[in-house]
LUMKOL-677047 format. One line per field, with one value per residue: residue in three letters; z, x, y of N, C-alpha, C, CB in turn; residue number from 1. Coordinates in steps of 0.001 Angstrom, whole numbers, plus 500000, padded with zeros to 6 digits. Glycine has a CB too. Layout:
REM residues N
res	(ala;...) .
nZ	(Z;...) .
nX	(X;...) .
nY	(Y;...) .
caZ	(Z;...) .
caX	(X;...) .
caY	(Y;...) .
cZ	(Z;...) .
cX	(X;...) .
cY	(Y;...) .
cbZ	(Z;...) .
cbX	(X;...) .
cbY	(Y;...) .
n	(NUM;...) .
REM end
This chain:
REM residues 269
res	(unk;unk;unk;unk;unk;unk;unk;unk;unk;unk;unk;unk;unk;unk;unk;unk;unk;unk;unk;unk;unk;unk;unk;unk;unk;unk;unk;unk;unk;unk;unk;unk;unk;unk;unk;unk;unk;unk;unk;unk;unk;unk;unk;unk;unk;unk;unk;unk;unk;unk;unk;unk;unk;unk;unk;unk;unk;unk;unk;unk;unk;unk;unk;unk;unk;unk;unk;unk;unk;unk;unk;unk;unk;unk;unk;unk;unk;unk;unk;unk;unk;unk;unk;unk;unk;unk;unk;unk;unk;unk;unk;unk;unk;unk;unk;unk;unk;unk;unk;unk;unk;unk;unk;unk;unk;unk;unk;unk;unk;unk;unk;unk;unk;unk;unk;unk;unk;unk;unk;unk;unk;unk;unk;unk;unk;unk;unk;unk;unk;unk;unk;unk;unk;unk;unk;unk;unk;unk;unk;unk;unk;unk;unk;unk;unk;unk;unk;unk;unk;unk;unk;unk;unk;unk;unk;unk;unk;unk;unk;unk;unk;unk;unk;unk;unk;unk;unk;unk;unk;unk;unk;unk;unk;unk;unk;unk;unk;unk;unk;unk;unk;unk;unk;unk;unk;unk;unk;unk;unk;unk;unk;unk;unk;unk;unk;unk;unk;unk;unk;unk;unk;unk;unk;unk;unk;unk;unk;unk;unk;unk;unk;unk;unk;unk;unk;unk;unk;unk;unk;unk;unk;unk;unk;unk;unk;unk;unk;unk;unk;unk;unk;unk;unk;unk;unk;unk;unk;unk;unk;unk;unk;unk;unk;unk;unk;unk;unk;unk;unk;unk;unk;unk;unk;unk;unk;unk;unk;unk;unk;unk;unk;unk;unk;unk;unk;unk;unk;unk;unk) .
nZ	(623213;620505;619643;618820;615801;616670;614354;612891;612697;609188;607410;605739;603067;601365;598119;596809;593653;592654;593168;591007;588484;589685;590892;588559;586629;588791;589008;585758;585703;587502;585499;583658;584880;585275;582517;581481;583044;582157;579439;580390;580417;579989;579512;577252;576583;579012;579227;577007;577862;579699;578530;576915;578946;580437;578293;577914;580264;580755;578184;575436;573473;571467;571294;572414;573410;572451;571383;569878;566660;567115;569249;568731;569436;571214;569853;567491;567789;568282;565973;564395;565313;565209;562298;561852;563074;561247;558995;559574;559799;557236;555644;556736;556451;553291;553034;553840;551825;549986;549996;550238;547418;546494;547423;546267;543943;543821;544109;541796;539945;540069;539922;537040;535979;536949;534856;532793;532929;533104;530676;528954;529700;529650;526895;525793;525817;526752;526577;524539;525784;528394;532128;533981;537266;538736;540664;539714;537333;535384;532839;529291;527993;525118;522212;519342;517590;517947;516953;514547;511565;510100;509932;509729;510296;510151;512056;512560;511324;512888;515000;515902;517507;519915;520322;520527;523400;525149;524917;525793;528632;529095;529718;531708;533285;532247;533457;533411;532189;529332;527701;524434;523155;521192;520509;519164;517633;517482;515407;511671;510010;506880;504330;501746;502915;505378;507043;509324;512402;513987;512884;512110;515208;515597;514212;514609;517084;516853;515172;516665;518539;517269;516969;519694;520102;518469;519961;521045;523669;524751;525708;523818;523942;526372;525103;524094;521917;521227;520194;520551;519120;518925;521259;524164;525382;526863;526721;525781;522598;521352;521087;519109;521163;522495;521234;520343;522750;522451;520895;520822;521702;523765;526145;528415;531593;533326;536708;538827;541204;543752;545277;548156;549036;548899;545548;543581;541140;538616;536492;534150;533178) .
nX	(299430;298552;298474;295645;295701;294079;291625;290737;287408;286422;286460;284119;284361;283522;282317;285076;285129;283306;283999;285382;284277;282824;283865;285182;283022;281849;284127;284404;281481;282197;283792;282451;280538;281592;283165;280712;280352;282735;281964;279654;280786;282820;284663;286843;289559;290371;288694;289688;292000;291658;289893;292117;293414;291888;291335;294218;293580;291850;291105;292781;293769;292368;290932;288212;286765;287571;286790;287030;286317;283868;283439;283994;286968;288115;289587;288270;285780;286401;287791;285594;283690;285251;285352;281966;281717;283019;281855;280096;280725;281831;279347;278196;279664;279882;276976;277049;278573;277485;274981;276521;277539;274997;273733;275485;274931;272483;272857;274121;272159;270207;271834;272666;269770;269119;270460;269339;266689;267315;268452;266676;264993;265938;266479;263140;262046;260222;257677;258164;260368;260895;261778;262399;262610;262997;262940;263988;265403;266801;264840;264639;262414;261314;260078;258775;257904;260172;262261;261794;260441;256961;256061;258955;262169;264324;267077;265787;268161;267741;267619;269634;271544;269866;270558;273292;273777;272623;274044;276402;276336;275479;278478;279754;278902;279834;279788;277378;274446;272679;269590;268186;264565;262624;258771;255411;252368;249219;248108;248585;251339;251284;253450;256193;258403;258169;257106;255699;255001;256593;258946;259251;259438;261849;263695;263758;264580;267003;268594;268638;270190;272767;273384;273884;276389;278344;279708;282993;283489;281771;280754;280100;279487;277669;275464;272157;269563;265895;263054;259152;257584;253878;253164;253627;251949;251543;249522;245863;245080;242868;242851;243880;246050;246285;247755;249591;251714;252382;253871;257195;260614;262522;265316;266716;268401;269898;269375;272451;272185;269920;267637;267353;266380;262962;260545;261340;259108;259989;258625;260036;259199) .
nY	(798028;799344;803455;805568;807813;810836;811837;815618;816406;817038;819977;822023;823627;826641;827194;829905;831335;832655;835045;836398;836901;838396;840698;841718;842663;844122;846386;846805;848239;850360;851608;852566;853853;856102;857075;857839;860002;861756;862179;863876;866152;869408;869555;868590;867468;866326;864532;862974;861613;860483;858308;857336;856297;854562;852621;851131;850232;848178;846713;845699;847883;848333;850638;851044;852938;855122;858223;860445;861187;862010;863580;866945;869399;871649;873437;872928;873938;876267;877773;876837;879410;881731;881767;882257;884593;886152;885920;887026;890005;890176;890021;892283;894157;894386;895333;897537;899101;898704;899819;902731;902758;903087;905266;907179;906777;907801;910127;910913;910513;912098;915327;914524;914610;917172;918726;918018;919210;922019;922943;921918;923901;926329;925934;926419;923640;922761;921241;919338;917600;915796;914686;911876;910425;907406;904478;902375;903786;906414;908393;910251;911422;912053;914149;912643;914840;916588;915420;913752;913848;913492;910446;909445;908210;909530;911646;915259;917990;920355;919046;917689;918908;918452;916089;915879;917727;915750;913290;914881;915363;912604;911812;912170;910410;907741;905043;903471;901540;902297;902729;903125;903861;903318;904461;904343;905535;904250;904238;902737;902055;904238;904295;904056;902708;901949;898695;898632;899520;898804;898541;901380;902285;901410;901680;904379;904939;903725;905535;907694;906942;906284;908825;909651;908251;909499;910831;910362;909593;908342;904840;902355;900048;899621;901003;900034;899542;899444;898269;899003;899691;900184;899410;899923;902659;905534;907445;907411;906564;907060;910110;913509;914310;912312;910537;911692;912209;909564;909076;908547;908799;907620;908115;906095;905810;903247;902212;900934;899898;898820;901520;902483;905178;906939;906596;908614;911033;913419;915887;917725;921324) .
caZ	(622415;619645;619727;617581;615996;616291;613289;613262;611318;607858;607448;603934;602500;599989;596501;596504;592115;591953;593475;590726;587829;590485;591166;587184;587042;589180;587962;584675;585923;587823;584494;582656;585465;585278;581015;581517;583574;581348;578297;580342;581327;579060;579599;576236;576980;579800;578913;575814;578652;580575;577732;577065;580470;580606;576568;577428;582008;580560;577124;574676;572851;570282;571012;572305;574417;571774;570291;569487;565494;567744;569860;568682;569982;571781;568777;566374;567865;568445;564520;564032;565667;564493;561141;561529;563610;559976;557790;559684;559342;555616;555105;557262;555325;551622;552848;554039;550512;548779;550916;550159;545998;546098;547838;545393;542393;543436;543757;540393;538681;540205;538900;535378;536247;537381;533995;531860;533374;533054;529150;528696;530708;528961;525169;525574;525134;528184;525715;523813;526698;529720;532827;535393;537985;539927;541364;538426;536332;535054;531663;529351;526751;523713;521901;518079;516849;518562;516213;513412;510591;510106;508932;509435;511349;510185;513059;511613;511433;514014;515798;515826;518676;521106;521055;520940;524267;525961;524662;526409;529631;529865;529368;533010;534145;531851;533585;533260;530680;528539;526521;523703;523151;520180;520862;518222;518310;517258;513770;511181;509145;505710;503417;501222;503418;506705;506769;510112;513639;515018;511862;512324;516309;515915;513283;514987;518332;516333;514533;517623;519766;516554;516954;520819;520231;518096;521705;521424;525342;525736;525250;522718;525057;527551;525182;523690;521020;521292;519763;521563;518581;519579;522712;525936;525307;528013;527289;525160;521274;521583;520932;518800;521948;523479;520144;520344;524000;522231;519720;521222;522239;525493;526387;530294;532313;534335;538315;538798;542495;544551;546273;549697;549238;547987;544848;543184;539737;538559;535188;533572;532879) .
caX	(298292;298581;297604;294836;295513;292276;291673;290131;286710;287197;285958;283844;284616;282397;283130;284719;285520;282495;283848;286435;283611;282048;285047;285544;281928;282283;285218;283787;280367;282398;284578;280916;279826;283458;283296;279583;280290;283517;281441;278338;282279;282876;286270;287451;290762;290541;287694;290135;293167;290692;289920;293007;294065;290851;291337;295165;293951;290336;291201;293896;294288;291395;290377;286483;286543;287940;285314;288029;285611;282546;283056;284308;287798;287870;290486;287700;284709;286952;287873;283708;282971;285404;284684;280968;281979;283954;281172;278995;281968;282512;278620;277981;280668;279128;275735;277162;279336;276433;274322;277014;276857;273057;273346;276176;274227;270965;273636;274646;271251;270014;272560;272065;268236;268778;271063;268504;266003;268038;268837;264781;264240;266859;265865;261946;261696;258944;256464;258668;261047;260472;262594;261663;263639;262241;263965;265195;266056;266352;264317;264184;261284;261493;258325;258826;257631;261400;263295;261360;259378;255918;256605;260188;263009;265889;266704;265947;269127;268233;267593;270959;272312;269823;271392;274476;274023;272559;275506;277590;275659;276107;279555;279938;278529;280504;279209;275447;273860;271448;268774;267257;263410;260796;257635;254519;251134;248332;247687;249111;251980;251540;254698;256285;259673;257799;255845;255146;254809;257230;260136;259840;260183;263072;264817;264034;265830;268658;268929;269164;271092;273635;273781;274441;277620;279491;280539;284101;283943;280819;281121;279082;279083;276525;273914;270886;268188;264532;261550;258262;255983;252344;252121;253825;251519;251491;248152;245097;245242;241607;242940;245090;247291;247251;248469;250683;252562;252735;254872;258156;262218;263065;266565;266843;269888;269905;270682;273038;271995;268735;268048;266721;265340;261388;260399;261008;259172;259287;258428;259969;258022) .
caY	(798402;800977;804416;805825;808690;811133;813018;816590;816848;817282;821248;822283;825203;826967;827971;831401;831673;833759;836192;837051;837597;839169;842097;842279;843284;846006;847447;847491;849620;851662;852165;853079;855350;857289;857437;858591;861336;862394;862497;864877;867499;870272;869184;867112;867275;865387;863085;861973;861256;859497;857767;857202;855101;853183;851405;850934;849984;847263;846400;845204;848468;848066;851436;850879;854227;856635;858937;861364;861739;862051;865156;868493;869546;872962;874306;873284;874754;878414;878057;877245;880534;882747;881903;882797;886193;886682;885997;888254;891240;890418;890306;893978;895092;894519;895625;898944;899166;898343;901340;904064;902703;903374;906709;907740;906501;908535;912021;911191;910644;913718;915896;914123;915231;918704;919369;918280;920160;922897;922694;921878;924902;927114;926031;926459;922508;921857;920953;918265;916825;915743;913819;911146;909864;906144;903480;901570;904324;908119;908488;911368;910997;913165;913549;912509;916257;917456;914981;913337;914125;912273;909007;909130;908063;910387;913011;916620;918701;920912;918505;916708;919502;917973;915062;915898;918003;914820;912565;915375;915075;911592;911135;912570;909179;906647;903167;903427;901218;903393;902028;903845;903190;904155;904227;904837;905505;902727;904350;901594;903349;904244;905019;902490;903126;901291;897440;898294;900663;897979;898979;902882;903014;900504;903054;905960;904773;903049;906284;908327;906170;906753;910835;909906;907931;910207;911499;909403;909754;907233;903367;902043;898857;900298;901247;899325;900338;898531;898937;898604;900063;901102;898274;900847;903414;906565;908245;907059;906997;907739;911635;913526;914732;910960;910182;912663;911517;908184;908851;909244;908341;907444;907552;905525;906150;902701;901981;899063;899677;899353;902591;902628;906152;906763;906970;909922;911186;914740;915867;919041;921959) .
cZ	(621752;619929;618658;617557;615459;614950;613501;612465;610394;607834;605898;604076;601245;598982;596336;594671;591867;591610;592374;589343;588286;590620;589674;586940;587318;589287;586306;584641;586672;586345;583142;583422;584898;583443;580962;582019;582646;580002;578563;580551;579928;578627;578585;576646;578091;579907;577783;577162;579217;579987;577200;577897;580420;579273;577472;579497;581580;579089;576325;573569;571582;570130;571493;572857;573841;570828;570507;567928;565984;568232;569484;569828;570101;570339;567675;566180;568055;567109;563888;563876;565259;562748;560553;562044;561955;559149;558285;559207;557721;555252;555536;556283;553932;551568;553047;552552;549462;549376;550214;547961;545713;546473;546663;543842;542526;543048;541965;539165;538889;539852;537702;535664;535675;535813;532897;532302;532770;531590;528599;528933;529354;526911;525154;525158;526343;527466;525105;524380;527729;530439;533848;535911;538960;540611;540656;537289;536409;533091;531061;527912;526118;522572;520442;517055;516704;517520;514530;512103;510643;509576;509006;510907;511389;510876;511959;511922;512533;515323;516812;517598;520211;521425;521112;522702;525518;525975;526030;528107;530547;529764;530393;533545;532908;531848;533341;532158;530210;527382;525965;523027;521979;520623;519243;518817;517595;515783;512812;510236;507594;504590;503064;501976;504784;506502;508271;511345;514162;513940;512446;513970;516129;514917;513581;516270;517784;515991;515608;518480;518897;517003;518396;520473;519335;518634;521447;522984;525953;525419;525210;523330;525575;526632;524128;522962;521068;520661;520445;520215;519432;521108;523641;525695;526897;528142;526198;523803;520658;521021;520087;519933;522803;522250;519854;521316;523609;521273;520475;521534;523200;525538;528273;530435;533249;535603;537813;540558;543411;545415;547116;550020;548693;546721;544384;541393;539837;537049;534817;532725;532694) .
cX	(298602;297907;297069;295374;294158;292926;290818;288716;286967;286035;285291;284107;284123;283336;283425;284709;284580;283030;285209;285746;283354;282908;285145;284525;281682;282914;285125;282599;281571;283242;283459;280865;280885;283713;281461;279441;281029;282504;280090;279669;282058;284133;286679;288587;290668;289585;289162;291583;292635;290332;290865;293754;292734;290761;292837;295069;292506;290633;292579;294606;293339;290986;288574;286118;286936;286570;285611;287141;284424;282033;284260;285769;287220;288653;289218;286583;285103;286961;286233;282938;283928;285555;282806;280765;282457;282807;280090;279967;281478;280358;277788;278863;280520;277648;275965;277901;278382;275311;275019;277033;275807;273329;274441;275306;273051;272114;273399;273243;270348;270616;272457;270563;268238;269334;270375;267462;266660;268390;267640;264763;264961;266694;264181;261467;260576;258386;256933;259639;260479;261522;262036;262447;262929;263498;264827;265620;265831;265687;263912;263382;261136;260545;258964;258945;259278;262167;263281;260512;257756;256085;258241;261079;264326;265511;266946;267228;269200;267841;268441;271974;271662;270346;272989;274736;273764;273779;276375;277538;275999;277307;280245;279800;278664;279857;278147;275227;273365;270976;267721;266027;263037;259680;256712;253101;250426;247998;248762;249660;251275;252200;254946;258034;259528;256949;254835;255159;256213;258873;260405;259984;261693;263615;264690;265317;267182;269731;269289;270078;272786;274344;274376;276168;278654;280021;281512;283854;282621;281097;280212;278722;277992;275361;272970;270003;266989;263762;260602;257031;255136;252167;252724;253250;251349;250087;247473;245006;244203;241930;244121;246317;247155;247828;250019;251816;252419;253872;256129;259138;262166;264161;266356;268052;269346;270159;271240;272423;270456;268824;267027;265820;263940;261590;260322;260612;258821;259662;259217;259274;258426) .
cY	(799722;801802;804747;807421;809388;812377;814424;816264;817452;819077;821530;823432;825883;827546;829262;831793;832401;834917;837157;837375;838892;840796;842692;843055;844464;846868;847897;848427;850778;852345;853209;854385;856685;857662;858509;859911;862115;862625;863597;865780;867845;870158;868552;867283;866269;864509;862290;861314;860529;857903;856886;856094;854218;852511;850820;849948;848504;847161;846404;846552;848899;849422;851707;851932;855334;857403;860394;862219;862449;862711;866035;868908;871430;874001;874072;874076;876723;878615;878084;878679;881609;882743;882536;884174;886756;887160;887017;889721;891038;890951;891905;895135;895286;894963;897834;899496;899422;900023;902573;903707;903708;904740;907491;907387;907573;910009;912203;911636;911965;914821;915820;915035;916497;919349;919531;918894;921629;923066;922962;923346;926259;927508;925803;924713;922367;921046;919684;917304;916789;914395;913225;910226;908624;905471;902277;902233;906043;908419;910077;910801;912302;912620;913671;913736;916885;916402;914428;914457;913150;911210;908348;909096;909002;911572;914335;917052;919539;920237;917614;917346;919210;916660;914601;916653;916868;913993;913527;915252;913461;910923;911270;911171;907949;904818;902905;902796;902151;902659;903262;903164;903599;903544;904611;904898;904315;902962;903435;902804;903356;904916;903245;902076;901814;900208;897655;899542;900108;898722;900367;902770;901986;901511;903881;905826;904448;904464;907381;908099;906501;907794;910457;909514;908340;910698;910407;909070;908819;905775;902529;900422;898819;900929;900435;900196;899269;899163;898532;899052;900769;900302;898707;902312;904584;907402;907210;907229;907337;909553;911624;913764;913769;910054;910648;912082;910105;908497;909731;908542;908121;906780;907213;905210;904272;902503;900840;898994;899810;900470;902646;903930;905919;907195;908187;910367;912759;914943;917356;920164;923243) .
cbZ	(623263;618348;620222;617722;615780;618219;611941;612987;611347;606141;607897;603056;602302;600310;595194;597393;591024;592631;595240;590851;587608;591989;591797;586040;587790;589817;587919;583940;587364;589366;583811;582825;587582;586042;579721;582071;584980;581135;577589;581669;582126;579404;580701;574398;577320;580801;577643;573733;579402;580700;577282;577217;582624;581090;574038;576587;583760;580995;576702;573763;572731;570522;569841;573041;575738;570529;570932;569134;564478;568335;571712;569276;569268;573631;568242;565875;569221;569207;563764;565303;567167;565119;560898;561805;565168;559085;557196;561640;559754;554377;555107;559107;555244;550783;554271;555525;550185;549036;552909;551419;545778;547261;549807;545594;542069;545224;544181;539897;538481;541165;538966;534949;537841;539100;533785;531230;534904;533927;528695;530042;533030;529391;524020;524449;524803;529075;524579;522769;526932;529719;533236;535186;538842;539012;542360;537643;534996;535344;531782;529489;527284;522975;522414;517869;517966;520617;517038;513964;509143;509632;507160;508334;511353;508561;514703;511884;510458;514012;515422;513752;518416;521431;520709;519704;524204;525723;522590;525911;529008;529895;528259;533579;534938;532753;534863;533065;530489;527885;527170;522768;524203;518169;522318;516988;518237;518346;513205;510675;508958;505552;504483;498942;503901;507661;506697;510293;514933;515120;510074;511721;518120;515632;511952;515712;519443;514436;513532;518112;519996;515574;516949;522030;520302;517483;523744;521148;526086;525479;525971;520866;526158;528677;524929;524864;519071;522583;518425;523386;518290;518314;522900;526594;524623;527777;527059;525635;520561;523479;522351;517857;522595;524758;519166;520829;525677;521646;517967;522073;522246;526549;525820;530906;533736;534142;540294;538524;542947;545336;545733;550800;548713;548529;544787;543710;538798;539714;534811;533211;533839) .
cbX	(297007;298278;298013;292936;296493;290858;291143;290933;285927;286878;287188;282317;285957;280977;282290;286049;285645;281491;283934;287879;282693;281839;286977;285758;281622;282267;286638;283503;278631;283306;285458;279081;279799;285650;283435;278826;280816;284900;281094;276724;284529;282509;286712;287435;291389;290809;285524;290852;293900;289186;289666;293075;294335;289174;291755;296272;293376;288543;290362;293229;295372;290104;290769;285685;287285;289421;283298;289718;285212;282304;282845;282651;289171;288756;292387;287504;283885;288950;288886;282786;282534;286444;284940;280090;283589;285006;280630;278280;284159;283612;278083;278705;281950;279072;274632;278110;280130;275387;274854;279006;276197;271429;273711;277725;273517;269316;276148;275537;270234;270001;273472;271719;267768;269846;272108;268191;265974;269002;269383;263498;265009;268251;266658;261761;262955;257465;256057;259191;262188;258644;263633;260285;264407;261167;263178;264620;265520;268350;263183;265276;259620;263292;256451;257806;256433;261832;263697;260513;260197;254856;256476;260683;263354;266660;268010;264861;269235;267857;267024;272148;272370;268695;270840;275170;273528;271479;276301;277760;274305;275455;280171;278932;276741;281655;279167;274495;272887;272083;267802;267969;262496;260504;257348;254575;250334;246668;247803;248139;253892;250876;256365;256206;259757;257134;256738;255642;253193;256632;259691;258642;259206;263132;264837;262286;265521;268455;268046;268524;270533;273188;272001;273617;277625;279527;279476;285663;283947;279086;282011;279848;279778;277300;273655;270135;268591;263861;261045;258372;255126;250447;252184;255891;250615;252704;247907;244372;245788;241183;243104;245060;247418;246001;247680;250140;251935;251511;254258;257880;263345;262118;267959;265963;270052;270058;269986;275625;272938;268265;268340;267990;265788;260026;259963;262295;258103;259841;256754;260579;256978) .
cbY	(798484;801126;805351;805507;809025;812181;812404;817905;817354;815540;822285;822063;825381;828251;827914;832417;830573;834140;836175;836286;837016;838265;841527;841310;842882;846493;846697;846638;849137;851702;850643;851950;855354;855764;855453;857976;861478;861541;861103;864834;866978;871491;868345;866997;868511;865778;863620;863120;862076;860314;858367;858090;856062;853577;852540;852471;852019;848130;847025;843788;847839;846984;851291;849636;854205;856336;858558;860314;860660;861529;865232;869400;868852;873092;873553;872396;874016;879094;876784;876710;880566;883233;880601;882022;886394;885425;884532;888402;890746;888089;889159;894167;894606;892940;894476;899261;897869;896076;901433;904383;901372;902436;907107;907183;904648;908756;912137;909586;909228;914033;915692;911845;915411;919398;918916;917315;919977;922699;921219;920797;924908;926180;924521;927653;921248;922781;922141;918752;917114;915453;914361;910361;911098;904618;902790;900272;903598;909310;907587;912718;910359;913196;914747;911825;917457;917500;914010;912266;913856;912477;909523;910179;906683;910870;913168;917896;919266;922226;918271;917220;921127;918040;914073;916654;919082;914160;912928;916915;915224;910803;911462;913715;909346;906865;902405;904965;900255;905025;900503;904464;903374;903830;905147;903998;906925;902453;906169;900158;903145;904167;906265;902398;905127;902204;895345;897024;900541;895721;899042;904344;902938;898634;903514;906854;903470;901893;906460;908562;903885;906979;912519;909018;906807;910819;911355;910102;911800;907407;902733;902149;898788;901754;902819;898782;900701;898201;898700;899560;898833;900757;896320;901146;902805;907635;910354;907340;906200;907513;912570;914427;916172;909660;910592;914147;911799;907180;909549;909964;909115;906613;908817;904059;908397;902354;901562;898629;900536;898414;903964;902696;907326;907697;906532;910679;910138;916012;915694;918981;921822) .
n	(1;2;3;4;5;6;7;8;9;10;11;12;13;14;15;16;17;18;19;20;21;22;23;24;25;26;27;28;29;30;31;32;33;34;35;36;37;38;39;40;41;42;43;44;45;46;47;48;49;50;51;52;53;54;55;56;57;58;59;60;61;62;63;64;65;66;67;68;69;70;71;72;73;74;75;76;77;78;79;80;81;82;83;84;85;86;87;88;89;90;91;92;93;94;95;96;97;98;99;100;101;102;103;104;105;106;107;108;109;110;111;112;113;114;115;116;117;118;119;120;121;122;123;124;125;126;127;128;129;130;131;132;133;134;135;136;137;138;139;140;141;142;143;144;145;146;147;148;149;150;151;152;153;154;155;156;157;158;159;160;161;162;163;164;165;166;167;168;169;170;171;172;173;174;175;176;177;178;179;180;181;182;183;184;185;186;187;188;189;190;191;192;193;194;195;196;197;198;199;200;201;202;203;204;205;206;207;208;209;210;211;212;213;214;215;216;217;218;219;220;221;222;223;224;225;226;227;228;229;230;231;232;233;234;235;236;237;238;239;240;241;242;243;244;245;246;247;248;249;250;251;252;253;254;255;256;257;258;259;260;261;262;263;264;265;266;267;268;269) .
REM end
């Protein structure tokens, strides 16, 4: 009689293949957590190396972990900041430049000041010059009586040596624009020479601004003639003597520079 042979029970065995999504899975979070942290580090350098091994250790090369455009290298943020350390330097440095200008511009127009003062003072002119020093300029206003005739724009003869001593005055200070003004008073001219108030101060200034630049030594560049007529009046034409302080020249020394000191006006007397 044959023998049987016994067999064992047949054993099941469950499906492991999950478990190899399952591992990819969590080697890709942990690859998140580990890029998440590198990107909160101050560290780029070694976030981009990091970077670096996990495209070339979880991916084909494509690049999905570089964000090399994205954050700021340490060489670019040092060049960031010492470029704006610069621009503060360069801009401390043109405000202080600009400071010692202004304080050299007031010396100068004070000196100009004090000389005409001093000239006024010296030739009995109080009465017919006068100087005023602000913040956008130095002005000397010369009353019509000191150069004209009534009606007219040609400077009298002896009148010609005050403006040759101003000319000489400002030839000390070269760069300064200078604008020569006329002024008039509100009475409407009448000669057959003038159509208008607006004609004679514009030929009186033209005509003075002339006598200045026969000084070779100033440059006829830098100065301006205007007329203004009767409409920048200084006193009331209501009177003969606010009639009078209307009718008049004004040569103005310009700043090129704002000046930080106060206003200063003083009249000669």
């Amino acid at each position: 009689m044959s023998k049987k042979t016994k067999h064992e029970p047949h054993e099941e065995h469950a499906d492991e293949s999950w478990l190899l999504p399952y591992a990819d899975l969590l080697t890709l979070l942990l690859a998140l957590f580990i890029v998440m942290y590198a990107m909160s580090a101050t560290d780029n350098k070694k976030f981009e190396e990091m970077s670096k091994a996990f495209n070339t250790a979880l991916s084909t090369g494509t690049g999905v972990l570089s964000f090399n455009s994205a954050m700021p290298s340490d060489k670019n943020l040092d060049k960031g900041k010492k470029n704006s350390e610069e621009n503060v330097v360069s801009n401390a440095d043109k405000q202080k430049q600009k400071s010692q200008l202004a304080k050299q511009e007031q010396e100068d127009l004070e000196k100009l000041k004090k000389q005409l003062d001093q000239y006024i003072k010296n030739n009995g002119l109080t009465t017919l010059l006068n100087t005023k020093l602000n913040q956008s300029q130095l002005t000397i206003t010369i009353s019509d009586n000191a150069l004209f005739a009534s009606g007219s724009a040609v400077v009298k003869p002896e009148s010609r040596q005050l403006a040759l001593a101003i000319s000489n005055m400002l030839q000390q200070f070269p760069t300064y624009n200078v604008v020569v003004s006329g002024h008039t008073d509100n009475m409407p001219i009448s000669n057959n020479e003038y159509a208008s108030n607006w004609d004679l101060s514009s030929d009186r200034a033209l005509h003075f601004m002339k006598i200045l630049l026969q000084n070779p030594k100033l440059d006829p560049s830098k100065f301006t003639s205007t007329a203004f007529g009767e409409f920048h009046p200084v006193a009331t034409n209501a009177t003969d003597a606010g009639r009078a302080k209307n009718r008049r020249v004004e040569v103005s020394i310009l700043r090129k520079y704002t000046s930080d000191t106060q206003e200063t006006s003083v009249t000669g007397k």
